[in-house]
N, C-alpha and C positions, 0 to 999 in steps of 0.2 A: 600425396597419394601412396610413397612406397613407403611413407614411414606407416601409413594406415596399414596396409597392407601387412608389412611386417610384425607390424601390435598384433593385429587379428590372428596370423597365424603364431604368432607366439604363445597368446592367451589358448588358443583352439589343441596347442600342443599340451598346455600346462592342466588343464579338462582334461584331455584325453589321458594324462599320467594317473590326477586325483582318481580319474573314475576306473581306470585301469587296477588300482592298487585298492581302492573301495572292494569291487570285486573278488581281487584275490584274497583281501581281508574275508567278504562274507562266505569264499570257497571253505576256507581254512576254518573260519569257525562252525558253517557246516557240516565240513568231516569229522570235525573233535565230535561233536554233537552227537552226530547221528551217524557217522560210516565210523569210527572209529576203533579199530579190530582189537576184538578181545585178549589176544596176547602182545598189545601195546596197554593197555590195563584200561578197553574203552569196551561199548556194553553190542556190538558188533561182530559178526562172523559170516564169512563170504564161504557160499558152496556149492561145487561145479556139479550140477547133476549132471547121473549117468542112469539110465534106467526108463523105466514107461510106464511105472505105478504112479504118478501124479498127472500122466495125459489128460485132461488137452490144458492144463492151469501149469506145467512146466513139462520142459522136456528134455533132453539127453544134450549134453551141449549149454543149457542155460546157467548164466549165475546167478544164484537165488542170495540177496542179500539177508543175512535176519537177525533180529534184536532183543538183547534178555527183557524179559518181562517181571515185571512182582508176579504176576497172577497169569494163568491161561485160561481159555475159556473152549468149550465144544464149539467146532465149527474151524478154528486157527487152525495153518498150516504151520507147523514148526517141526525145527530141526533138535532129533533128539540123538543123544550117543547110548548105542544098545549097551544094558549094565554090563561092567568086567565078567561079573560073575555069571552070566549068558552066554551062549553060541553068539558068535561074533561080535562078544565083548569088546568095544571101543569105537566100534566101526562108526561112523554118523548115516542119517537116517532123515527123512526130510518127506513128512506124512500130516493127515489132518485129524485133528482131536476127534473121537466118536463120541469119548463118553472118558467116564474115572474122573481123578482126583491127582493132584502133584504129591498129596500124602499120600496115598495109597497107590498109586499107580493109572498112569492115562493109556486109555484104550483107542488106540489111534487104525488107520486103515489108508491107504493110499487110493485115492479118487477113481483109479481105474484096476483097482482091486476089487474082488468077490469077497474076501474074506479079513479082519482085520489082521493087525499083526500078533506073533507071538509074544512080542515082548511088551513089559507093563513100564517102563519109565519112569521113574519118579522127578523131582522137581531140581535135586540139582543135575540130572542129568538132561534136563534139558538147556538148547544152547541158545534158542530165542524165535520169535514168530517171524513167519515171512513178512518184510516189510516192502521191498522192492525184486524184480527179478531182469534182466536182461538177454533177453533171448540169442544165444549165437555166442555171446559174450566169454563163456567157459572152455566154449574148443579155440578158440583166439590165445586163451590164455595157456592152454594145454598145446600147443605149438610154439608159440613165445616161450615156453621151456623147453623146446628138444633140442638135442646136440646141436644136431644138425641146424638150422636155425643160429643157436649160440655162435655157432662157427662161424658162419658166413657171416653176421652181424659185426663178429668182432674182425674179421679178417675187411671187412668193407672199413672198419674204423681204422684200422692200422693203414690200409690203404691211403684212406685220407688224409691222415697225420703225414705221412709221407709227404702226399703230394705240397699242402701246406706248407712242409717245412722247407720243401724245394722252391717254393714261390717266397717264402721268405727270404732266402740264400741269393735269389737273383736271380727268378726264374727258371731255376734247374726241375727237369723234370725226374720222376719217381727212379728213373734207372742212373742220375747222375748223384743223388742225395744222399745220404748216410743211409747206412740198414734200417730198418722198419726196427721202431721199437720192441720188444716184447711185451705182447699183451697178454694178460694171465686171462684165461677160459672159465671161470665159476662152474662148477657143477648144474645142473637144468635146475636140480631143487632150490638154487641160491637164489637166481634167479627172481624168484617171486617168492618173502617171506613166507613161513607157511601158516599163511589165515586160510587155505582155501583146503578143503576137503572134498573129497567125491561120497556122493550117495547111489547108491546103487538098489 
């Protein structure tokens, strides 16, 4: 009975690894696919709105995931970069198609906008249509960058390397153990690559 036993959960462990790693196989080929941010050379761009020209379809705080496309059509939400040569050349911009053309210029308008926008976009300045959005998700990630934050994250690590290394040594606690490593602070922008932009 305890060799049955032991098989069963042997096998039960050797599943749970296969389908463990199945998984994170299909996570990964997922992301390549489909999240993969355009300055890793993938057709993806993530952007933290800010603002209340796309209420009630996005809101201030959301991360709006979105995907280059061949073509646009009226109706898409998509995130466009206003031309250099425009008032607030470069800024990005995340509205829905009215009307126009990727040659000539698309005439877009934000949902909870009266009037469309000034600016006409052309095709390579656009960055891709909304595909997924997550609500909450952008001011998560706009705190996971502040100093503050940084600081404390990394001084709880040091902390714990500490204490660990005092449990190695023979159970010595954090004030008998060698000095706390030094741990280097990143800047808040290192923090998170920058695939993420604000719209405003």
């Amino acid at each position: 009975m305890k060799s049955r036993a032991a098989t069963w959960r042997l096998r039960s462990r050797r599943a749970l690894t296969v389908a463990s790693r199945l998984l994170m196989a299909a996570v990964v080929v997922g992301w390549s696919m489909f999240l993969h941010p355009s300055k890793l050379g993938g057709q993806a761009e993530y952007v933290i709105v800010s603002g209340r020209s796309m209420e009630p379809v996005l809101r201030t705080g959301d991360l709006a995931i979105v995907r280059r496309q061949a073509s646009y059509a009226t109706g898409q939400v998509v995130a466009y970069r206003i031309p250099e040569a425009d008032v607030g050349g470069g800024m990005l911009v995340i509205h829905r198609i009215i009307g126009g053309t990727t040659a000539d210029g698309l005439l877009l308008q934000g949902d909870n906008r009266d009037h469309p926008d000034m600016w006409r976009p052309r095709g390579d300045d656009v960055v891709g249509t909304l595909r997924w959005h997550i609500p909450h998700a952008g001011t998560v990630l706009v705190l996971l960058r502040s100093p503050l934050v940084v600081a404390v994250a990394a001084g709880l690590t040091a902390f714990w390397l500490v204490a660990m290394r005092g449990k190695a040594a023979g159970g010595r606690g954090p004030a008998d153990s060698e000095p706390a490593p030094w741990v280097p602070i990143r800047p808040p922008s290192a923090m998170v690559p920058g695939f993420f932009s604000c719209h405003r």
